[in-house]
C-alpha positions as MATLAB code, in Angstrom:
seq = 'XXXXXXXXXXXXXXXXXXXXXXXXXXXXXXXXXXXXXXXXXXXXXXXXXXXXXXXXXXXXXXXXXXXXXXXXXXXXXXXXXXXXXXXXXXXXXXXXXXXXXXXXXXXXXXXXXXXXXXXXXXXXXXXXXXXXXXXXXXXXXXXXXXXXXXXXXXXXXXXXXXXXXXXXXXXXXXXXXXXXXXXXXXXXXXXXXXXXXXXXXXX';
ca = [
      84.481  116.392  111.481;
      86.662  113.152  112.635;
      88.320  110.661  110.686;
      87.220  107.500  112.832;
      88.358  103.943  112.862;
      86.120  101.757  114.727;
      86.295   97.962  114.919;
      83.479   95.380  115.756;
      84.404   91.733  116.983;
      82.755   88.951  116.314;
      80.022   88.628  118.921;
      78.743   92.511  117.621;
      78.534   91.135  114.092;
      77.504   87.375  114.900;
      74.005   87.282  113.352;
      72.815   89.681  110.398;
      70.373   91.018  113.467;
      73.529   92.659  114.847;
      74.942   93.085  111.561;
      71.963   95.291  110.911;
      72.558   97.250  114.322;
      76.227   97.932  113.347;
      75.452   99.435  110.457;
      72.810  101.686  111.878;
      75.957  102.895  114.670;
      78.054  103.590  111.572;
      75.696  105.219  109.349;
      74.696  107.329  112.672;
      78.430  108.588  112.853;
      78.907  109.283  108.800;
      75.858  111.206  109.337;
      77.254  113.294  111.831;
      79.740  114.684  109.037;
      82.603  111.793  110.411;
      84.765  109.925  107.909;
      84.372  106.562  108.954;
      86.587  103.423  108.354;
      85.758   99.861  109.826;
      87.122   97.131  110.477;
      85.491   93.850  111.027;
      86.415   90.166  112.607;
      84.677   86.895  111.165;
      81.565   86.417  112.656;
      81.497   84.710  116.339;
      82.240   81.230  115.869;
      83.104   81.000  112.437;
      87.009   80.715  112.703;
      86.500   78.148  115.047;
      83.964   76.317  112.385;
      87.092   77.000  109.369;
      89.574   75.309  111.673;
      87.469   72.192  112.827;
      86.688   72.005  108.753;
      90.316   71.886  108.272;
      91.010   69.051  110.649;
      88.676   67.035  109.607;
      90.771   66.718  106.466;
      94.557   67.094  107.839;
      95.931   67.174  111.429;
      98.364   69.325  110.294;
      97.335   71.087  107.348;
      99.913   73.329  105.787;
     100.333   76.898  107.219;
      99.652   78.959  103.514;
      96.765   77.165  103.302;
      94.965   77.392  106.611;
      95.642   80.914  106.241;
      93.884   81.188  102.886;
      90.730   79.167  104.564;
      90.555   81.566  107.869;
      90.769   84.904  105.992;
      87.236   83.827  104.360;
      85.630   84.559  107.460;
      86.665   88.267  107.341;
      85.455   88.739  103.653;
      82.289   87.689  104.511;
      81.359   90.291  107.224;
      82.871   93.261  105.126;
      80.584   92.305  102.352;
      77.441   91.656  104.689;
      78.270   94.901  106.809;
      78.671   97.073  103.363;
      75.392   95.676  101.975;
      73.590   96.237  105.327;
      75.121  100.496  105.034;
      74.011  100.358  100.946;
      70.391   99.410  102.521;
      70.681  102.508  104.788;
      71.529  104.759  102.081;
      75.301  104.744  102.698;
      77.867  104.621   99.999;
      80.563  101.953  100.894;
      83.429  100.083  100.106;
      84.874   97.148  101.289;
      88.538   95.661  100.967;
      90.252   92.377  102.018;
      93.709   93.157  103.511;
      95.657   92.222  100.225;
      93.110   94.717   98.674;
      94.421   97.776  100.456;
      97.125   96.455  101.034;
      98.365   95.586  104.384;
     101.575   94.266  103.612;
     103.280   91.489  106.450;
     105.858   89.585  106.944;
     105.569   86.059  106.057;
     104.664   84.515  109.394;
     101.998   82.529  108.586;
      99.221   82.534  111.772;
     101.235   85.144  113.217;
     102.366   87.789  110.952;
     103.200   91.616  111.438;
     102.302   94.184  109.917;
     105.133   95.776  108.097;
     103.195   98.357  105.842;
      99.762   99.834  104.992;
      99.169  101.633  101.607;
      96.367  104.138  102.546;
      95.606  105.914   99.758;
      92.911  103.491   98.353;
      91.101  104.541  101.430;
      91.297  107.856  101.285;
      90.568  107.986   97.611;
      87.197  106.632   98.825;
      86.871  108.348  101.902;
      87.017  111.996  100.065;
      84.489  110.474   97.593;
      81.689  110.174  100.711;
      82.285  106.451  100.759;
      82.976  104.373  104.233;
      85.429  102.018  103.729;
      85.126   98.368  105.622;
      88.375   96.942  106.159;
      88.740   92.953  107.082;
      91.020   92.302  110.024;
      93.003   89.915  110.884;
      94.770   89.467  107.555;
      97.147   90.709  105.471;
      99.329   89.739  102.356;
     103.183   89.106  102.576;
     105.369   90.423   99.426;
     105.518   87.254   97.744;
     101.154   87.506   97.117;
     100.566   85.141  100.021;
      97.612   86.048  102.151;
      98.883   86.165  105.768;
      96.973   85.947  109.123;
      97.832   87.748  112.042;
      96.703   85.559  115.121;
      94.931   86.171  118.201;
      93.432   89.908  118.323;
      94.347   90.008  115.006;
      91.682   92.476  113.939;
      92.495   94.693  116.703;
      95.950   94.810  115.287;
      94.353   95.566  112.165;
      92.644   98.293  113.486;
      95.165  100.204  115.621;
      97.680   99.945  112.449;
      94.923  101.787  110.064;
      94.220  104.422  112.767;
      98.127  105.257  112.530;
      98.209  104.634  109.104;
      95.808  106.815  108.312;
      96.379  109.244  111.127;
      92.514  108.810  112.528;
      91.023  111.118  115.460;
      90.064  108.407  117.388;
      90.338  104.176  117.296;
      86.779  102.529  118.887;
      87.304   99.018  119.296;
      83.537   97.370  120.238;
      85.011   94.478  122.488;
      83.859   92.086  125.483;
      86.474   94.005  128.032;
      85.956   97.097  129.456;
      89.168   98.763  128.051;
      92.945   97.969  127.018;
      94.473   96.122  130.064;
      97.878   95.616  130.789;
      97.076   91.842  129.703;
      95.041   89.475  129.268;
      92.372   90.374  132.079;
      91.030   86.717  131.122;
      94.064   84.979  132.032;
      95.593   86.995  134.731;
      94.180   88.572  137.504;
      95.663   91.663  138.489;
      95.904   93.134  135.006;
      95.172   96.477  135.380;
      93.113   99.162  132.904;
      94.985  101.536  131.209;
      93.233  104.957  131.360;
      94.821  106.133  127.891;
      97.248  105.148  125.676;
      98.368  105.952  122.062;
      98.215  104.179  118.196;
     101.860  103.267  118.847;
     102.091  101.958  122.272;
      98.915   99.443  121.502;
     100.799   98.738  118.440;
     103.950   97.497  120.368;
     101.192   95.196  122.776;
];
């Protein structure tokens, strides 16, 4: 038996079709004796949608605040993804990032993680519960929700795994594998066969 941390994007969780499939994956692996946690990004699309919202009321709407709108996206595909595992039979939980808490700085659109407080999750985790994490988000010390930019929820995910000290991290993801950047952008980024919590941590 694993503890597992696996993180879906928002293509894998853009329709409740796929939502559906997901689930099925993760109630596959808690079957298999695994402790499973997950963590989810908004659904494809939909932080695009919150930030096109925004500008139609403000070109340059305060940083707190866009930050509050953006980290809806998150709670709504923990919630959908938990109800889809309930359906299956599954006992789950799911928890926003002040929830947990995943404690930042105060960077606003760009914040680091400075702290995760895991025993929530393993509270629930030795009660037969999976536990469905939101990425990308986080809460500073002052009670501000926080964002954590682009790949946010990969972030998210990497700092639970070490947090928690998982087995294994699975991130579901439209690359074949952690390059040594952006394979998008530049060229001759090259895969990296195996690296650890930390090292993607420091990327």
């Amino acid at each position: 038996m694993a503890l597992l941390v696996k993180k879906f994007g928002g293509t894998s969780i853009g329709s409740i079709d796929r939502i559906k499939v997901v689930a099925s994956k993760v109630a596959e692996n808690h079957h298999a004796g695994h402790d499973i946690v997950v963590t989810v990004s908004a659904m494809s699309g939909e932080t695009n949608r919150l930030i096109a919202l925004s500008a139609e009321l403000h070109d340059q709407p305060d940083s707190r605040e866009l930050d509050v709108l953006l980290s809806t996206g998150e709670q709504v595909t923990i919630a959908l993804l938990c109800i889809a595992l309930q359906k299956l039979g599954i006992k789950c939980r799911s928890y926003t990032g002040a929830q947990i808490p995943i404690v930042t700085d105060s960077a606003h659109g760009k914040a680091r993680i400075q702290e995760i407080e895991p025993d929530r999750i393993r509270e629930d985790l030795r009660s037969g519960h999976v536990v469905v994490v939101a990425g990308f988000q986080g809460i500073d010390v002052s009670g501000n929700i926080t964002t954590l930019g682009r790949g946010g929820s990969d972030t998210t995910a990497v700092a639970l795994a070490a947090s928690l000290k998982a087995d294994e991290c699975h991130i579901y993801t439209d690359v074949e594998g952690v390059y040594t950047t952006d394979p998008r952008i530049v060229n001759d980024a090259r895969r990296l066969p195996r690296i650890t919590f930390e090292e993607m941590l420091e990327m």
